[in-house]
C-alpha positions in Angstrom: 42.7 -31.5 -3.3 39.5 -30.5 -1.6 41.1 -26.8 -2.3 41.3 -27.5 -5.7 37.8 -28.9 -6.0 36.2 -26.3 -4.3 37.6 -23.7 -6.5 37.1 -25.6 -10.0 33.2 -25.6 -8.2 33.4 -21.6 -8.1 34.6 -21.2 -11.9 32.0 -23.6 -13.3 29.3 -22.1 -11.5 30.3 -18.6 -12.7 30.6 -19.9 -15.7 26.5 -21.7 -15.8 25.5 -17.9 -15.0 27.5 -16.6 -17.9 26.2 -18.9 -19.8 22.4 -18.1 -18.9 23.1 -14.1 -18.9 20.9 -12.3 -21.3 23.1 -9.2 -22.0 26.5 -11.0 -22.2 28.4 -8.1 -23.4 27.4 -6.0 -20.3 28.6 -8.1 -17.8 30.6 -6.1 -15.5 33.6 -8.6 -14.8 35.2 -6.1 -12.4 32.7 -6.0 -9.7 32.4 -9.9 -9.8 36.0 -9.9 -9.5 36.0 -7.4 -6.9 33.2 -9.0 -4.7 34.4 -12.5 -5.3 38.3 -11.2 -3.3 35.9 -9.7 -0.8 34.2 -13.0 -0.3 37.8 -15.0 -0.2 39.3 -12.2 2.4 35.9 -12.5 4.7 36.2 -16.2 4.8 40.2 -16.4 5.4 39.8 -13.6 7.8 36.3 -15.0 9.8 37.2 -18.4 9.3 41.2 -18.8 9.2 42.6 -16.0 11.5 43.0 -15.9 15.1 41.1 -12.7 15.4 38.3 -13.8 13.3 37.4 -17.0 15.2 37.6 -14.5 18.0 35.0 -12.0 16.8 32.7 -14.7 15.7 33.0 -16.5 19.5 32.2 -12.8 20.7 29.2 -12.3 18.7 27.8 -16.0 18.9 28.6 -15.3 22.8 26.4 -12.2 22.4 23.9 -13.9 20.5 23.8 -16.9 23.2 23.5 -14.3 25.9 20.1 -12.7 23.8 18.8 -16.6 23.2 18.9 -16.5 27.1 17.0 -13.5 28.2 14.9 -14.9 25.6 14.1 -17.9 27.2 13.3 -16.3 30.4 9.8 -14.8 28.5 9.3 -18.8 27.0 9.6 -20.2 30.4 7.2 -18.0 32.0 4.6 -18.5 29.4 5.3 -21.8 28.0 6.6 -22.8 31.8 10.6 -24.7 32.5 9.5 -27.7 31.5 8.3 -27.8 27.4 11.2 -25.6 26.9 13.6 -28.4 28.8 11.4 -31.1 26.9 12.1 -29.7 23.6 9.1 -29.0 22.3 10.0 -27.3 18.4 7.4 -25.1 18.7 8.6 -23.5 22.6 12.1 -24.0 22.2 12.8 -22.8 18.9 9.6 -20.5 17.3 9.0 -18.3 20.0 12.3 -17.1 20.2 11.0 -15.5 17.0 9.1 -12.9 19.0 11.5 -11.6 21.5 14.5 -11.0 18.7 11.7 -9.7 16.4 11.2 -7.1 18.7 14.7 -6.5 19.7 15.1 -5.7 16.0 12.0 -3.5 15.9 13.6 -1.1 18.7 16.5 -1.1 17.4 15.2 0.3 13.6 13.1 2.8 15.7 16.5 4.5 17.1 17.5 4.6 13.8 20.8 2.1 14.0 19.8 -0.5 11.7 18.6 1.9 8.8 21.3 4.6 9.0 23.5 0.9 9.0 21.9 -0.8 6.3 22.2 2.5 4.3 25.6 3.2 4.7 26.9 -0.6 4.4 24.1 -0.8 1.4 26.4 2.3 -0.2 29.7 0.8 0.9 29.1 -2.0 -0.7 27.9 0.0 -4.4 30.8 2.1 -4.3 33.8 -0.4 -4.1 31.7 -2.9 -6.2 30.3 -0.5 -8.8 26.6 -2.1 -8.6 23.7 0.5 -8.4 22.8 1.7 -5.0 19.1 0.0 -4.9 20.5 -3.3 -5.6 23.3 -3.0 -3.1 20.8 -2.0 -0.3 18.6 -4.3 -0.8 21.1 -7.2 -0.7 22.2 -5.7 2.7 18.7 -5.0 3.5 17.2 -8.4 3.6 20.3 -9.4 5.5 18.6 -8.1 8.5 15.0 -7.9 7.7 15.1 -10.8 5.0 13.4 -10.4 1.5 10.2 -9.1 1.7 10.8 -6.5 4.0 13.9 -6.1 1.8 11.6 -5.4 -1.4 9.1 -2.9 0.1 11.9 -1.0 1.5 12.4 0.1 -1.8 8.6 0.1 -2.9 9.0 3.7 -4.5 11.6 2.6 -6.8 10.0 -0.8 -8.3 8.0 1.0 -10.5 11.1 2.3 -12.2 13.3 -0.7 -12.0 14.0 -2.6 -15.6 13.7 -6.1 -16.3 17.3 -7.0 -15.2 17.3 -4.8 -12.3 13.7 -6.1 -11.0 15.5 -9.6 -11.2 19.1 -8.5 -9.3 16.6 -7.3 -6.9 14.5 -9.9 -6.3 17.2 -12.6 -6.3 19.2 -11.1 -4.4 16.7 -10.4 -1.6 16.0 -14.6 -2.1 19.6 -15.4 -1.3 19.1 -14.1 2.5 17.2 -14.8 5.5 15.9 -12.4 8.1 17.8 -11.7 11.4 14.3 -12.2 13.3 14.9 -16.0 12.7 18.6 -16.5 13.4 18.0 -17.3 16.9 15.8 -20.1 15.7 19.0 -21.1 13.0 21.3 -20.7 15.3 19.6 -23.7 18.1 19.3 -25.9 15.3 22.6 -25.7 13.5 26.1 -24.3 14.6 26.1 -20.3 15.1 29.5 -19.7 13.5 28.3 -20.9 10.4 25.4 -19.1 9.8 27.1 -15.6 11.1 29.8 -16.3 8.2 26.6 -16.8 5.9 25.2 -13.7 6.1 27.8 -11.8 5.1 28.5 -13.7 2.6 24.9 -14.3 0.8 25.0 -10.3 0.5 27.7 -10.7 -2.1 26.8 -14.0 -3.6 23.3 -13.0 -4.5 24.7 -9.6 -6.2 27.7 -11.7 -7.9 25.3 -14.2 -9.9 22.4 -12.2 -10.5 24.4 -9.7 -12.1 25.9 -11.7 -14.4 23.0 -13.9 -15.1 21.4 -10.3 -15.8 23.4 -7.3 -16.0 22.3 -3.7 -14.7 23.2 -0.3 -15.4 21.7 2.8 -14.7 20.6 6.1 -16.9 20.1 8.7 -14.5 22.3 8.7 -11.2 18.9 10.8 -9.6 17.1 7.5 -9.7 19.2 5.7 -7.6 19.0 7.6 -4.6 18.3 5.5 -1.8 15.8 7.3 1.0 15.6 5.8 4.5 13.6 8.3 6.3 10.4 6.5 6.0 12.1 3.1 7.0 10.5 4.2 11.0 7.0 4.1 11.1 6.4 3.3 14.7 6.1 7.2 16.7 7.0 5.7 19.9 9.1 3.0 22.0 6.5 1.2 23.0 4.7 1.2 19.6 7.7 0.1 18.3 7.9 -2.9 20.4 4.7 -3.8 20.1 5.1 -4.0 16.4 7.8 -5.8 16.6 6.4 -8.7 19.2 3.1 -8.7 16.9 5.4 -8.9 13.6 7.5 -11.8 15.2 4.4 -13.7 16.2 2.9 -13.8 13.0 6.3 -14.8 11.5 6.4 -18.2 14.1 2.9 -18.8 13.5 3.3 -18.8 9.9 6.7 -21.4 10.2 5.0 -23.7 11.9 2.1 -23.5 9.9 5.0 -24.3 6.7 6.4 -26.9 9.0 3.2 -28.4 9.5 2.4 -28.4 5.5 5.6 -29.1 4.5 6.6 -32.3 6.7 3.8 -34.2 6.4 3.9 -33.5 2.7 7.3 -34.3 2.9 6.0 -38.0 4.5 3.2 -38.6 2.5 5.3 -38.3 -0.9 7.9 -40.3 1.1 5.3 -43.1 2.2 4.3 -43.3 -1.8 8.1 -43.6 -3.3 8.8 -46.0 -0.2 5.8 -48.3 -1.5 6.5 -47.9 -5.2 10.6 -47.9 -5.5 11.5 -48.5 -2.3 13.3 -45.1 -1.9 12.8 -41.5 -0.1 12.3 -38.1 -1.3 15.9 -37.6 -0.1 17.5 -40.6 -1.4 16.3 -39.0 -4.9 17.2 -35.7 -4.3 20.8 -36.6 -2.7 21.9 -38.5 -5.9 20.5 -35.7 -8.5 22.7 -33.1 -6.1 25.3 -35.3 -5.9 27.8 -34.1 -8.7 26.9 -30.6 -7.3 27.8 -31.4 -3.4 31.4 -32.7 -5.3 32.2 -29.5 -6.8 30.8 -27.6 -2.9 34.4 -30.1 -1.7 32.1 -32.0 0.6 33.9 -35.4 1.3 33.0 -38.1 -1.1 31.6 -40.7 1.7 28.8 -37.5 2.5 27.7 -36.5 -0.6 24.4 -38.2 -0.8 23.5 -37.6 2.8 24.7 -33.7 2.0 22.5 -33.8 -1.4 19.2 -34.8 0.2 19.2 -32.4 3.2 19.7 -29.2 0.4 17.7 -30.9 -1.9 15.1 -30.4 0.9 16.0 -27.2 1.6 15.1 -26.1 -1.9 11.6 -28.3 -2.4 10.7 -27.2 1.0 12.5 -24.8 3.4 15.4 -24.4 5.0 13.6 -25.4 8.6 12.5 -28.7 7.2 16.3 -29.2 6.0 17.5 -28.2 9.7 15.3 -30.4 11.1 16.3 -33.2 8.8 20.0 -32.0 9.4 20.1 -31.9 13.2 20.7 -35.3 14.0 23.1 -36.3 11.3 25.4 -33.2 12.6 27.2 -35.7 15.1 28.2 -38.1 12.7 29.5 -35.5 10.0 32.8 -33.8 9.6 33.4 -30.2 10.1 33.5 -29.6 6.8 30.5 -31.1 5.6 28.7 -29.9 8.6 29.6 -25.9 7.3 29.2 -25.7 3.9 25.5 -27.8 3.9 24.9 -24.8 7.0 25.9 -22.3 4.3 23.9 -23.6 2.1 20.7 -23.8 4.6 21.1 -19.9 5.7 18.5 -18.3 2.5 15.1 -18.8 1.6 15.7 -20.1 -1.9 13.1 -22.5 -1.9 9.8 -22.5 -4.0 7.5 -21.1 -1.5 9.7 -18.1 -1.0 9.5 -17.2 -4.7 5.7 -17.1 -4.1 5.7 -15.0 -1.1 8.1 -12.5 -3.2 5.9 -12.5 -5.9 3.1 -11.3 -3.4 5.2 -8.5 -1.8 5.6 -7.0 -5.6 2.2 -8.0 -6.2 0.9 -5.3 -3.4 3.4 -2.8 -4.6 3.1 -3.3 -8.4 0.9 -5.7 -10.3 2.5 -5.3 -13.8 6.0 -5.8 -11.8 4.1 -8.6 -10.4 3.7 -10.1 -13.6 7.4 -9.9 -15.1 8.8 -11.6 -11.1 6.5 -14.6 -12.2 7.6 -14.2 -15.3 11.0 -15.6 -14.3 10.3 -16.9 -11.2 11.7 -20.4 -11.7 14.9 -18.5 -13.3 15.0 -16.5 -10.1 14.8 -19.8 -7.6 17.6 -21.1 -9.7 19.9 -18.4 -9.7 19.4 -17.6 -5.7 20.0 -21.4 -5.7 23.3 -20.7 -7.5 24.0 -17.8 -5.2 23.6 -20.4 -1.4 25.9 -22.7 -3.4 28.7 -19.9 -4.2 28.2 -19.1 -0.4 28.6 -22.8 0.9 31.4 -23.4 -1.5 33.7 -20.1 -0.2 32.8 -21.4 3.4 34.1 -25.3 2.5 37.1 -23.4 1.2 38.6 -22.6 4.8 37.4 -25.8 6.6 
């Protein structure tokens, strides 16, 4: 039944972003057909097969192994005992830094961009989708969506309104691999390794139909990763990388900060006026959409307020909110609302996109807040197909 549900979700939802597509006779129906098998094959395969569960154990083994040498560099500056205590900040922040710069050395000896590049081309041929939307899809799923956007900061200027849109939504529907580690202590790894996968396709499946691209001139969609290394040496590399992934922890928990006690002020008010929480409200206007996700009916509301949180805040907030209702969950609930969590479709993440154009192009600038909102509810639309295909093999 759950089955069933599920799938009816994944037809309706495809059929919303047919519904809101501005060039409905250009919808190309065989790459959404074509991406949405690769979705169903990835999630039998990761999530159903023997082998699968065995390669995701080996990578969340690897990734546990990382976290660890990790922790060694926390507990000689932070000391053994806030990082045994706890403390958000030690425990789940720094580890920010030293992936940041595991990533950093690993884009100066060229594996991540010649990687992104030829998965980015993989994914265009077999799917049909231009090349720049493809890559930037599988770029932000290691760099996330900024870093995503300026990767292709020579090519913005060019872009149409449609394909400015594909781009910039499906950068949203991502996160960065600089903050898995953190993800990964706060909510289970398999999960959000079967995300990112995933979100590359989800974010390319609805913002193409919600606004279809093509392209003129083949020339123009050459993708270029040659300038992708801008660090000369190892150690510069690594620096930038450490420096890069302490900005990014200072600037969560400077969101968390903002964000939760926001989150309890409004709470505080509605508590005194109605007697309800922000999440009480936001659980029951997600409800009907957490039924059609096939989370079980006695969870819905409780699965509605943490994305609903996700979205008016961030997807940290929603972990933190999320951690200590994972005991008394089921297995399904528990990975489809992780799904969900693993993008930065909220509002302040349409804002910081906005910016990134903004410094490339200000009349680009202008069209992304144009149809900002549009884009927050499409990458929306994009964590739910994710969530949905994962509650599919649970």
């Amino acid at each position: 039944m759950s089955i069933l549900v599920g799938v009816s979700g994944i037809l309706l939802l495809l059929g919303v972003a047919f519904l809101l597509s501005n060039d409905k006779k250009n919808v190309n129906f065989k790459s959404t057909a074509i991406m949405i098998i690769i979705q169903l094959l990835l999630g039998a395969f990761l999530l159903r097969t023997t082998i699968g569960r065995k390669i995701i154990e080996a990578i969340t083994g690897v990734f546990t192994k990382i976290l660890a040498y990790g922790n060694e560099g926390i507990s000689f500056v932070f000391g053994d005992r806030l990082l045994d205590e706890g403390v958000f900040f030690v425990q789940t922040l720094a580890m920010i830094v030293f992936v940041s710069a595991l990533l950093s050395i690993l884009n100066y000896i060229r594996i991540l961009p010649l990687a992104i590049k030829y998965i980015g081309g993989f994914v265009s041929k077999i799917t049909g989708l231009p090349k720049i939307e493809s890559f930037v899809a599988t770029n932000a799923m290691v760099f996330g969506d900024t870093t995503a956007i300026i990767a292709v900061k020579d090519h913005i200027g060019r872009l149409n309104k449609n394909r400015l849109f594909v781009v910039t939504t499906a950068s949203l529907v991502s996160v960065s691999c600089s903050i898995l580690g953190a993800y990964m202590m706060m909510v289970p790894a398999e999960y959000v390794l079967v995300a990112l996968p995933l979100n590359v396709f989800s974010g390319l499946i609805v913002s193409s139909i919600v606004c279809p691209v093509k392209i003129e001139d083949p020339k123009e969609d050459e993708i270029d990763t040659t300038g992708s290394v801008e660090e000369s040496t190892l150690f510069e590399a690594i620096g930038s990388g450490t420096l890069m992934g302490g900005k990014i922890a200072l600037i969560v928990g400077a969101m968390l900060i903002t964000y939760v006690g926001l989150l309890a002020l409004v709470n505080g008010v509605l508590n005194g006026l109605i007697g309800v929480d922000l999440q009480t409200i936001l659980g029951y206007i997600l409800y009907p959409v957490a039924f059609l996700m096939g989370i079980p009916s006695s969870e819905l509301l409780t699965a509605g307020g943490v994305m609903g949180t996700k979205i008016v805040a961030n997807e940290f907030v929603a972990m933190l909110d999320f951690m200590p209702l994972i005991p008394t969950l089921t297995e399904k609930t528990v990975g489809i609302v992780t799904a969900f969590l693993i993008s930065f479709a909220n509002f302040s993440s349409v804002g910081i996109i906005i910016g990134a154009v903004q410094a490339i192009n200000g009349e680009k600038a202008k069209e992304v807040a144009g149809f900002g909102l549009k884009m927050l509810l499409v990458a929306t639309m994009g964590s739910i197909l994710t969530a949905t295909m994962v509650g599919l093999f649970l």
